[in-house]
C-alpha positions in Angstrom: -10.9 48.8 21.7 -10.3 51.6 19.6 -9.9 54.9 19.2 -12.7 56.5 16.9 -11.1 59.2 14.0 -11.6 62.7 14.8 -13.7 64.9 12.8 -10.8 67.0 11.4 -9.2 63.3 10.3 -12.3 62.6 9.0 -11.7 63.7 5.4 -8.4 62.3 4.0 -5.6 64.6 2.5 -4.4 62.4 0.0 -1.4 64.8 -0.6 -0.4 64.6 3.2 -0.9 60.9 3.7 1.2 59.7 0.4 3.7 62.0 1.0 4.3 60.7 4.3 4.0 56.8 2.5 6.7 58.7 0.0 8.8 60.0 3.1 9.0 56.6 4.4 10.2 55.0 1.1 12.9 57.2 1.2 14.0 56.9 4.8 16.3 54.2 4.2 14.6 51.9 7.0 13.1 48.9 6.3 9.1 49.5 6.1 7.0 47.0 7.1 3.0 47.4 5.4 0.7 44.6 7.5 -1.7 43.9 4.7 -5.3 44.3 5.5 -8.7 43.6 4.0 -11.2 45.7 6.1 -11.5 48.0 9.1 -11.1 45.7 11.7 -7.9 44.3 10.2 -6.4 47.7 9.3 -7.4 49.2 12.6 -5.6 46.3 15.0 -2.6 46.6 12.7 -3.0 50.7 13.5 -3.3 50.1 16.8 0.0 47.6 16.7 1.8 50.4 15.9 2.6 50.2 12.0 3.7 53.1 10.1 1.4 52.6 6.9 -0.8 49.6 5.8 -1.3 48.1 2.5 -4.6 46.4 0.7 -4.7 43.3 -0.6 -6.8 42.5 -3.5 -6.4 38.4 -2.5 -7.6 39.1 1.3 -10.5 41.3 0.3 -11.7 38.7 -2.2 -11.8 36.4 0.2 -13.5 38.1 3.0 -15.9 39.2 0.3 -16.9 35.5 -1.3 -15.1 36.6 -4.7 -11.7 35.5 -5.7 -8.6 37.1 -6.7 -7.3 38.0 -10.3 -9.7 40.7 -11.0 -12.9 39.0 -10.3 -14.4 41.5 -8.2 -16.4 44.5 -9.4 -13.9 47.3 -8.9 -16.3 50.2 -7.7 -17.2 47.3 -4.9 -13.6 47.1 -4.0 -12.8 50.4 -4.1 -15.6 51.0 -1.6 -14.0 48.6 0.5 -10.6 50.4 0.6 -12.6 53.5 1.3 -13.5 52.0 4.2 -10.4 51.2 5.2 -8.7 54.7 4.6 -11.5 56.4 6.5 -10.9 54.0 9.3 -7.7 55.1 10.5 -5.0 58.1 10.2 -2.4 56.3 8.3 -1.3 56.2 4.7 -2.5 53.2 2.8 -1.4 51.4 0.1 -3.9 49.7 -2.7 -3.4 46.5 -4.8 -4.7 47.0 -7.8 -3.5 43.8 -9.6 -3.1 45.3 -13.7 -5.4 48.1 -13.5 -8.7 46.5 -13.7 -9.1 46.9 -17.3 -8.9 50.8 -16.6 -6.2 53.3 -18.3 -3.4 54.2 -16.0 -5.2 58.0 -15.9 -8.4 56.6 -14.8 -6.9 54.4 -12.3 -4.9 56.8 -10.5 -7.6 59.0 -10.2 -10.2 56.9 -9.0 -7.6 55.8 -6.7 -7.1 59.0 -5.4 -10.4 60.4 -4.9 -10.7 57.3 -2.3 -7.8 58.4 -0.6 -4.9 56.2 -1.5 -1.5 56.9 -1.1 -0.2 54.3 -3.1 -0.3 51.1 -5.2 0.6 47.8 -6.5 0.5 47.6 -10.3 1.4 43.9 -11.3 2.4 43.0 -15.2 -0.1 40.2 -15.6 -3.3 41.0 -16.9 -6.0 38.9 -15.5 -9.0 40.0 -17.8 -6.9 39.3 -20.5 -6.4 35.3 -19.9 -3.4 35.9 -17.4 -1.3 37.5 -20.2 2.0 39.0 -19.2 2.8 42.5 -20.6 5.7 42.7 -22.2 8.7 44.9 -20.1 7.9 47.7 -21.8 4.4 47.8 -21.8 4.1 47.2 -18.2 7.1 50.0 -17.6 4.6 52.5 -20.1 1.6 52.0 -17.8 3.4 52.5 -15.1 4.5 55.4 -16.5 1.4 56.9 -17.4 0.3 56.6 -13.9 3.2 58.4 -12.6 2.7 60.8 -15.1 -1.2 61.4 -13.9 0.1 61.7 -10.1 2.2 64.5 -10.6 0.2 66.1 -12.7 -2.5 66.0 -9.5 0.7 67.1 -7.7 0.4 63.9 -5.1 3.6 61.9 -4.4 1.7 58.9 -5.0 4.0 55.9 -4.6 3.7 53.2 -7.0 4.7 50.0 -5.9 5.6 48.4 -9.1 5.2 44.2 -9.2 6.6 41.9 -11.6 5.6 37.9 -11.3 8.2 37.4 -13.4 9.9 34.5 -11.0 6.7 33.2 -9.9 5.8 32.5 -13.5 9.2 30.3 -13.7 10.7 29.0 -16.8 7.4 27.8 -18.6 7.2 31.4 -19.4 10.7 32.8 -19.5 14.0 31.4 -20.2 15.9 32.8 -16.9 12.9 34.3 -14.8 15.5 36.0 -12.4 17.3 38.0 -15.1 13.5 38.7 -16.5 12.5 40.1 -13.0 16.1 41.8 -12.9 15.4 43.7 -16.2 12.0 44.8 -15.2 12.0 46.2 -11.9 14.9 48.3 -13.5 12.5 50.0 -16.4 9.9 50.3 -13.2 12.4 52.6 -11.7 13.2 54.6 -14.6 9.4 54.8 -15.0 8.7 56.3 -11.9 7.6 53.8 -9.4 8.6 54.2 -5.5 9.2 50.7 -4.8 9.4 47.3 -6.7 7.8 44.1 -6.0 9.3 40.6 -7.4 7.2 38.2 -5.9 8.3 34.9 -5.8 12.0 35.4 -4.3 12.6 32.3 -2.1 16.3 32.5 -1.3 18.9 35.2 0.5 20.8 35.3 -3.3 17.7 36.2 -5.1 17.3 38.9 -2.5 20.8 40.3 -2.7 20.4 40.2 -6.6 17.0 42.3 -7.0 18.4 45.1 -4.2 21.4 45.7 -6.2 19.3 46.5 -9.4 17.4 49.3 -8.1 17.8 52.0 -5.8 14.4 52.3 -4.7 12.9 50.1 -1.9 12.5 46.1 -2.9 9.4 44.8 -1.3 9.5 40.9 0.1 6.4 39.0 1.1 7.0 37.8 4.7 4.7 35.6 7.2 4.0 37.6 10.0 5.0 34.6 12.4 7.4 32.6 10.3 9.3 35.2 8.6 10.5 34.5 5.1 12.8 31.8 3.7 15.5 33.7 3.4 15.0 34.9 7.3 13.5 36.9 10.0 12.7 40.9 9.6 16.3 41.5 10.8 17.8 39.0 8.2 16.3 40.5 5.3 17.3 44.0 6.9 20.4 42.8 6.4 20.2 41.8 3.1 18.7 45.2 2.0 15.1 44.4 2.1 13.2 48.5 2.2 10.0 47.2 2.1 8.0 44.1 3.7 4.3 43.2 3.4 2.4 39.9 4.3 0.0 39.4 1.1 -2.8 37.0 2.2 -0.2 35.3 4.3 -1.1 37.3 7.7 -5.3 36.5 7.0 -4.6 32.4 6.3 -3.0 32.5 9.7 -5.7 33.8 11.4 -8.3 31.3 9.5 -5.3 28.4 10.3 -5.4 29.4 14.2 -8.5 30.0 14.5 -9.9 27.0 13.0 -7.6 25.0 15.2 -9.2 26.8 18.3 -12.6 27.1 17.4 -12.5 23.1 16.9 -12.5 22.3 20.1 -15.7 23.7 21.0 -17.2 21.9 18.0 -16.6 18.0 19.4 
């Protein structure tokens, strides 16, 4: 069903593939990353025609048997993404959730010697009891991975998360102004893209583009879209950057369970 990697793209060229992911963030178009959690995933996705994929660290946990929020040992993930960049010839993106306990430098270097052109650096620390790093902190570390990119000379794009509206007003006073603030000292820090998860309306949307002038990314449904519309609607609101969390995999389990039950009565 498909086709098998050549020898020559065998080995990745991490400089090649997250330039092209860095190309893409600056075409202007709205990128859409299907997010995968192994080969067979990422290689239907490939073979659908997408431009670049993206890992997720919730999907792999749960094709694993771990769970999300750092609970799985990182060298075993990595592996896994491995896998998954050696599988096909496009640039991929990895989820990284706060680091993993690991100092941006170390991060972005194991990151790279498995081939990633990118990642999704989120501001609450799991390991830590779910704490949230403050704006700056999280802008600093985001930062220092820039910093360690260049200095490999790899275009590496960070995609820079804030949970700041998920995490609603038990944790700040106006959550949208919070997310507002930090996606714009993600920018100045160096990250490629930013990632406000949470937005659940057109006028959230329009608010978070207008801070930045890098690509916003928007968690979509792969068959119901978003609430704020369709991949043309949030084109039109100004939405760079789309990708389907663990959104695309719990429609597969959904469907499939629904099918496979009738062979089970």
């Amino acid at each position: 069903m498909f086709p098998k990697k050549s020898e020559e793209d065998s080995v990745v060229d991490v400089k090649a593939v997250a330039q092209k992911l860095a190309d893409l963030h600056e075409s202007n178009s709205t990128l859409v990353l299907p997010t995968v959690w192994d080969t067979w995933s990422a290689k239907i996705a490939a073979e659908a025609g997408f431009e670049a994929l993206t890992i997720g660290s919730h999907p792999v946990a749960d094709a694993t048997g771990s769970s999300d929020g750092e609970q799985m040992d990182f060298k075993e993930y990595l592996r896994t993404c491995q896998r998954v960049v050696d599988s096909v010839t496009l640039p991929v993106s990895v989820d990284v959730e706060s680091g993993y306990g690991l100092a941006p430098g170390e991060l972005i270097g194991r990151l790279l010697d498995a081939g990633a052109a990118g990642a999704n650096i989120e501001d609450v620390v799991h390991s830590e009891g779910k704490r949230v790093r403050d704006r700056q902190e999280h802008a600093d570390y985001i930062a220092a991975a820039r910093a360690e990119a260049d200095a490999a000379g790899v275009a590496f794009v960070i995609n820079g998360r804030t949970d700041a509206v998920k995490l609603g007003t038990e944790v700040f006073a106006d959550p949208l102004a919070e997310a507002v603030a930090r996606v714009k000292l993600m920018e100045q820090a160096g990250a490629r893209s930013v990632y406000p998860v949470g937005l659940s309306s057109a006028e959230q949307i329009r608010e978070l583009v207008a801070a930045v002038q890098i690509p916003v990314n928007v968690t979509a449904h792969p068959v119901k879209g978003h609430a704020a519309g369709d991949l043309a609607q949030l084109r039109s609101l100004g939405v760079r950057r789309v990708s389907f969390g663990p959104l695309w995999q719990m429609w597969l389990a959904e469907t499939s369970a629904t099918q496979l039950a009738q062979w089970s009565k």
